[in-house]
Backbone as numpy.savetxt, mean C-alpha at the origin, in Angstrom:
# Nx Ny Nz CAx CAy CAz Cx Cy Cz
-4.86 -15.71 15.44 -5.11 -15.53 14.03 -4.63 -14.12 13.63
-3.84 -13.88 12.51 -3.53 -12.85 11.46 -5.34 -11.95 11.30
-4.87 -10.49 11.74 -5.87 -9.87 11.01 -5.09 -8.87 10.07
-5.61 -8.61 9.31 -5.42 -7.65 7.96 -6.06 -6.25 8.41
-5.28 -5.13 7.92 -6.06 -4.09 7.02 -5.85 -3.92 5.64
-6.52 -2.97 4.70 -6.24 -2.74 3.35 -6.40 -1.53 3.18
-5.69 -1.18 2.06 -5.85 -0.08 1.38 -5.46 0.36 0.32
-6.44 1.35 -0.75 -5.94 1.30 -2.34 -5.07 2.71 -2.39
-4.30 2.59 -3.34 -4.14 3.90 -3.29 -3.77 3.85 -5.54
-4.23 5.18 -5.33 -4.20 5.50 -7.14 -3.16 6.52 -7.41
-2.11 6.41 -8.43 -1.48 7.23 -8.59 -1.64 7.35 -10.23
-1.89 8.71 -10.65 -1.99 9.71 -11.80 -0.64 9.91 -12.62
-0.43 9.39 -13.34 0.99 9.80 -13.90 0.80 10.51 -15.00
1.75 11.50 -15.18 1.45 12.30 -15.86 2.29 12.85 -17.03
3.97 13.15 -15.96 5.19 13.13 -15.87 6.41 12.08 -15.35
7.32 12.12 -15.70 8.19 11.31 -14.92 8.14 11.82 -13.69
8.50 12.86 -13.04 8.45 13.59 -11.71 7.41 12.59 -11.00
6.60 11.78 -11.73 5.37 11.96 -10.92 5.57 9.87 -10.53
6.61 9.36 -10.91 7.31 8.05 -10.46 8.10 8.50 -9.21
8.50 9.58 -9.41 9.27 9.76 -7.60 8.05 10.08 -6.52
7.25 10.79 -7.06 6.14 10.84 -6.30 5.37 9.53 -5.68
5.37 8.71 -6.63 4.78 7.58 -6.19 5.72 6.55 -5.51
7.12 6.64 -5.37 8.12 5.87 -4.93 8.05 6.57 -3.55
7.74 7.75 -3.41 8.13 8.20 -1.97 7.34 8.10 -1.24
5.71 8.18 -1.56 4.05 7.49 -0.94 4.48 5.98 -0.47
4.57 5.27 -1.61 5.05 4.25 -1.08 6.18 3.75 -0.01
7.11 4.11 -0.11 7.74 4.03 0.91 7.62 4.77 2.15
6.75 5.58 2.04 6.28 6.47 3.43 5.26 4.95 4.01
4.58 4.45 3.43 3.79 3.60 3.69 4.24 2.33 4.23
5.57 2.18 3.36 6.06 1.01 4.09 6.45 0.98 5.58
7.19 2.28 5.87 7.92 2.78 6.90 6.73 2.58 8.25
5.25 2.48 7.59 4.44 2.49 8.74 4.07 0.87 8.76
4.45 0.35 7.81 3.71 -1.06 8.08 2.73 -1.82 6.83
2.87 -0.90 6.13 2.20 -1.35 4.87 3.32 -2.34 3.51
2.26 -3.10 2.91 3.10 -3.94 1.90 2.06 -4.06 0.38
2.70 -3.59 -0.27 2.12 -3.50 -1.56 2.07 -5.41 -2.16
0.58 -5.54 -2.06 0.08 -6.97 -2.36 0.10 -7.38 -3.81
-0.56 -5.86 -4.88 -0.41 -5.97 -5.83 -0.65 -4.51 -6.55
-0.30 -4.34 -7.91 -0.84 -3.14 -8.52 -0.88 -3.32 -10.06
-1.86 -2.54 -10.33 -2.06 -2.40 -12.09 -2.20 -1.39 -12.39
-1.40 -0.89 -14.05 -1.43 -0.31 -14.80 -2.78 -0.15 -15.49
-3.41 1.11 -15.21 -4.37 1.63 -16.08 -4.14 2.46 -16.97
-5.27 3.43 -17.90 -5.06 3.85 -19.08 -4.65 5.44 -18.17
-4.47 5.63 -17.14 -4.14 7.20 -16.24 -3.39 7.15 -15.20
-2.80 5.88 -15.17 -2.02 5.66 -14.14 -1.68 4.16 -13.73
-1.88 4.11 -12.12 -1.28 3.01 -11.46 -2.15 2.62 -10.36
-2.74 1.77 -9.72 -3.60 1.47 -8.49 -2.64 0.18 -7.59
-2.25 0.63 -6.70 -1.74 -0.36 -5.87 -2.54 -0.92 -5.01
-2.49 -1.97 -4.54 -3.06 -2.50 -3.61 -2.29 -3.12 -2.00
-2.78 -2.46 -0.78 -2.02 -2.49 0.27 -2.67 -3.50 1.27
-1.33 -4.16 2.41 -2.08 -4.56 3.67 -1.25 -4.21 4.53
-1.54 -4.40 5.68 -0.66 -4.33 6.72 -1.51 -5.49 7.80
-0.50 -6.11 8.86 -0.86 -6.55 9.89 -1.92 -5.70 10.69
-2.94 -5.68 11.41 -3.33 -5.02 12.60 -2.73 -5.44 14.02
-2.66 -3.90 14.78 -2.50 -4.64 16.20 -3.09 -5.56 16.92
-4.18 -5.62 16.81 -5.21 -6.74 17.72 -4.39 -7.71 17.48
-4.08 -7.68 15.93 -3.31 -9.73 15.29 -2.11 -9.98 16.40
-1.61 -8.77 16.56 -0.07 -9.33 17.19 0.18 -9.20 18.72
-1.27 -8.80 19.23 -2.30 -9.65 20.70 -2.09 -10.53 20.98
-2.28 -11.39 19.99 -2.56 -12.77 20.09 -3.96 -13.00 19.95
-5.06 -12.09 20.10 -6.13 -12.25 20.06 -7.09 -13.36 18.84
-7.65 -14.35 19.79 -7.99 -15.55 18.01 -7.34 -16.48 18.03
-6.30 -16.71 18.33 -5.06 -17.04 18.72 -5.00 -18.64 19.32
């Protein structure tokens, strides 16, 4: 069986500067294993929502 982790992350926009900022988090994130599931626009920004596989999942463990 597939196990999951998660994680939110919030980005503040403020400036444009601050879309490269959040393009480069993100892709630092991908680079480790993370995949943006979903995200929304709030009234201060942006909240993404992350998962990644865990190692145990790709064990086989559950399996």
């Amino acid at each position: 069986m597939k196990l999951f982790e998660y994680d939110i992350l919030f980005f503040e926009i403020k400036k444009r500067g601050d879309y490269d900022t959040m393009r480069r988090i993100l892709n630092e994130h991908g680079a480790r294993g993370w995949e943006v599931i979903s995200a929304e626009a709030g009234d201060y920004g942006y909240t993404a929502f992350l998962k990644r596989e865990t190692p145990a999942s790709s064990e086989g463990l559950g399996a």
